[in-house]
N, C-alpha and C positions, 0 to 999 in steps of 0.2 A: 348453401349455408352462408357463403360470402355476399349473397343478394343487397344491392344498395338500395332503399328507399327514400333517401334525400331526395327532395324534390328542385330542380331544375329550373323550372319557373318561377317556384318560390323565392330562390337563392336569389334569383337573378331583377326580382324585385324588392327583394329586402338590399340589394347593392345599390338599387337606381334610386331608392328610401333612403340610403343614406348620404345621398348627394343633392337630395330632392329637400330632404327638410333643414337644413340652413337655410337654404333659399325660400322656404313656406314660413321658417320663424322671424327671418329679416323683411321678409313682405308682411305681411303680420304685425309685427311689431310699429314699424314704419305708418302704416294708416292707424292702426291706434292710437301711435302718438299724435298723428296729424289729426283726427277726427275726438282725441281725446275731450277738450273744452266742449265739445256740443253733446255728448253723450250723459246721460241722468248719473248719478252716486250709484246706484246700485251697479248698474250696466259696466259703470268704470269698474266696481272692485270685482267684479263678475270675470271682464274679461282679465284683468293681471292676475286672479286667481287662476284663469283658463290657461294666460299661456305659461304662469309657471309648473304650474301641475302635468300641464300636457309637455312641454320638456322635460321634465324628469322622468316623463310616466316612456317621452316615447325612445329616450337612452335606453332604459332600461328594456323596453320590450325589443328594440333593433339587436340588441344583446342575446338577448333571450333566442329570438328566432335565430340568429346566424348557426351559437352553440345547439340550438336542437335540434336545427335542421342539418345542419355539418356534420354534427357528431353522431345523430340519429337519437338524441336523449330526446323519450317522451316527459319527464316531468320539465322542462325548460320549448321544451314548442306546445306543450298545453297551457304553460305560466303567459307564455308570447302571445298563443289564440283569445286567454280568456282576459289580458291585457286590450286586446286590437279589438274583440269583439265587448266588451262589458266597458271600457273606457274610453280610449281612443274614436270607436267611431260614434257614440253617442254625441263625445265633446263637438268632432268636426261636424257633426248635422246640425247640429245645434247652432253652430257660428256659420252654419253653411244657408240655415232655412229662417233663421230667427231676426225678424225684419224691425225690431224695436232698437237692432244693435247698428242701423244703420248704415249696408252691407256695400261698400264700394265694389267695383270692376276687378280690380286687380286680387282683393280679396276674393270674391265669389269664383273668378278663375285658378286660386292657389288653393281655394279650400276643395275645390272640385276633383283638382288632378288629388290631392292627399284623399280623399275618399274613396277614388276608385280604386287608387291605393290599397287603402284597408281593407277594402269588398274584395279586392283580388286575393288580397293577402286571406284575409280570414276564410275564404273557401279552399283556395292551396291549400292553407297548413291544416285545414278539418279533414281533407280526403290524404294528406302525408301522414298526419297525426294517426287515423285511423289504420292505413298502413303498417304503420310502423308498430300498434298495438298487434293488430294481428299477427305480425313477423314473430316477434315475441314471445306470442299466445303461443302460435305452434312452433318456436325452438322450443317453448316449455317443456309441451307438452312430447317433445320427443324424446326430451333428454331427461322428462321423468319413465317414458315407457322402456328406455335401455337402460335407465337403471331398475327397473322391474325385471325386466330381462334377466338381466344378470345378477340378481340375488334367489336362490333357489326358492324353491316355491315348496306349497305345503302338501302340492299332489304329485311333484317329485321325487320327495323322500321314500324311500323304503317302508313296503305295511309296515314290517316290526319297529320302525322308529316313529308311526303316528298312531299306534296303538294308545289308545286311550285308557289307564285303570279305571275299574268300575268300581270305587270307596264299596264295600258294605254290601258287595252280592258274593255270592256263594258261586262257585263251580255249578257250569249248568248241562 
């Protein structure tokens, strides 16, 4: 009943995640400033919109995963998977593969380690996640059958107490 399904590997990448990404959004930052003047209007409000989104996006999911994973809450590591999987790694493939943005060396080697990142991450927490529903599923579903158990039942009773009146017949 005490079985732990936090995942281990997880945890232990969402720790190296959050010593990894100061240094992903300082590198980052740094060649966009420097490569800023040669990049089109669009591509500039493109990427400040990228990386303000994607730091707030990724406080929030490094948050998410620690409490879900720690604590075993599924709504807060399925908020984390469908964060890392539907946001975060679309943003980094995108600044990772998309060559109109201009993609220096140091970039394409920080956006790379955050990728494998996220592909590790969102596989861990899909097979924790799943886990952790099933554990769930059957504490449920046992602590619904002992409480069947032990509420009397209807073929328990004594004939004389599930005798049913027959309304409107006669002695036969």
């Amino acid at each position: 009943d005490t079985e732990i399904v936090s995942s281990l590997p997880l945890q232990m990448s969402l720790y190296f995640n959050v010593y990894f990404f100061p240094f992903w959004w300082l590198s980052t930052a740094v060649v966009l400033y420097l490569k800023y003047p040669d990049l089109s209007d669009y591509y500039k409000f493109i990427l400040v919109t990228i990386m303000i989104l994607a730091s707030l996006i990724e406080v929030i999911r490094l948050y998410l995963g620690y409490m879900g994973n720690l604590q075993e809450k599924v709504p807060e590591l399925a908020g984390f998977w469908l964060l890392s999987l539907l946001l975060q790694l679309p943003v980094i493939l995108f600044l990772l593969f998309n060559e109109g943005l201009k993609i220096q060396p140091l970039e394409r080697a920080v956006h790379i380690v955050f990728a494998f990142f996220l592909a590790f991450q969102v596989i861990t927490a899909f097979v924790t996640l799943r886990r952790m529903v099933n554990k769930l599923a059957t504490h449920f579903h046992l602590k619904e059958f002992h409480r069947l158990e032990e509420q009397p039942s209807f073929y328990s009773r004594g004939r004389e107490e599930r005798a049913v009146p027959m309304a409107g017949r006669g002695p036969t």
